[in-house]
C-alpha positions as CSV (number, residue, x, y, z in Angstrom):
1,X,0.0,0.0,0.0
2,X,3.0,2.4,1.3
3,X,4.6,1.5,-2.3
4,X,1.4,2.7,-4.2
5,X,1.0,5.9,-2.5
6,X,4.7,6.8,-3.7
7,X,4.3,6.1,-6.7
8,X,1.6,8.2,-7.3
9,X,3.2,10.9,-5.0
10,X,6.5,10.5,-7.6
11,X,4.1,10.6,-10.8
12,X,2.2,13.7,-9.8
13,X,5.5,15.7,-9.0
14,X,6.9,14.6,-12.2
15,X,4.1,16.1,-14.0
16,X,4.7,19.3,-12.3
17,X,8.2,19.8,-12.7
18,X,8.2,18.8,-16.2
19,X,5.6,21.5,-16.8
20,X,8.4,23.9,-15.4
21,X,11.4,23.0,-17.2
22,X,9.4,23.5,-20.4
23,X,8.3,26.7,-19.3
24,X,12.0,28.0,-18.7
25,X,13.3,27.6,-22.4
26,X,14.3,30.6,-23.9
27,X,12.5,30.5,-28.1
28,X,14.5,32.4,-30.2
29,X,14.4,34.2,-33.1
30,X,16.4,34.7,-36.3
31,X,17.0,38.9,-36.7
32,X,17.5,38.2,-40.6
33,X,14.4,36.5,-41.0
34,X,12.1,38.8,-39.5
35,X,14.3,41.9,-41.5
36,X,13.9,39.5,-45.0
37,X,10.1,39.3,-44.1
38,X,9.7,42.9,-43.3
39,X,11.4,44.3,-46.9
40,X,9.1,41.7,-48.6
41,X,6.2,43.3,-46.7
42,X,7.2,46.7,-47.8
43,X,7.8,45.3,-51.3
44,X,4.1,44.2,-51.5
45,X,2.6,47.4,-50.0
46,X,4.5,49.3,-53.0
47,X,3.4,46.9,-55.5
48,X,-0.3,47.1,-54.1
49,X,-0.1,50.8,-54.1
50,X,1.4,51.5,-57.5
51,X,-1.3,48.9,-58.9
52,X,-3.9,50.7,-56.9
53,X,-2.8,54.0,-58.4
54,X,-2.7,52.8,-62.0
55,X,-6.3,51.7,-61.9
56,X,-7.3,54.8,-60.0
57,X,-6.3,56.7,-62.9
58,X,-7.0,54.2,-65.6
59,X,-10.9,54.6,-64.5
60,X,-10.8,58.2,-64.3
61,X,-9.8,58.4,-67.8
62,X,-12.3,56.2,-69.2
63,X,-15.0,57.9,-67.2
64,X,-13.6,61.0,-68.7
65,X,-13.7,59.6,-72.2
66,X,-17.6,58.7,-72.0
67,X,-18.7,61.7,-70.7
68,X,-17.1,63.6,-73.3
């Protein structure tokens, strides 16, 4: 019975201090990855606008042309 008891005792503190040592790992990041995803980002936002831009004026010209 005594034998039981600790080995339910053992499992339950095992659980716990597994839970900690997982907690206490540091994730880290690469800098150059984040920097390569950031000018990509900045890349798109460009692209988006100039596209954006083009049909802005593209529309305004047509509307222009069938009114007139």
């Amino acid at each position: 019975m005594r034998n039981t008891v600790d080995n339910v005792k053992q499992k339950l503190v095992s659980r716990y201090l597994e839970k900690s040592t997982k907690q206490n790992q540091v994730k880290s990041t690469d800098i150059n990855v984040l920097l390569n995803r950031v000018k990509t980002n900045q890349k798109n936002e460009s692209r988006r606008k100039l596209y954006f831009s083009a049909a802005a004026s593209t529309g305004l010209l047509l509307f222009g042309f069938l009114i007139f």
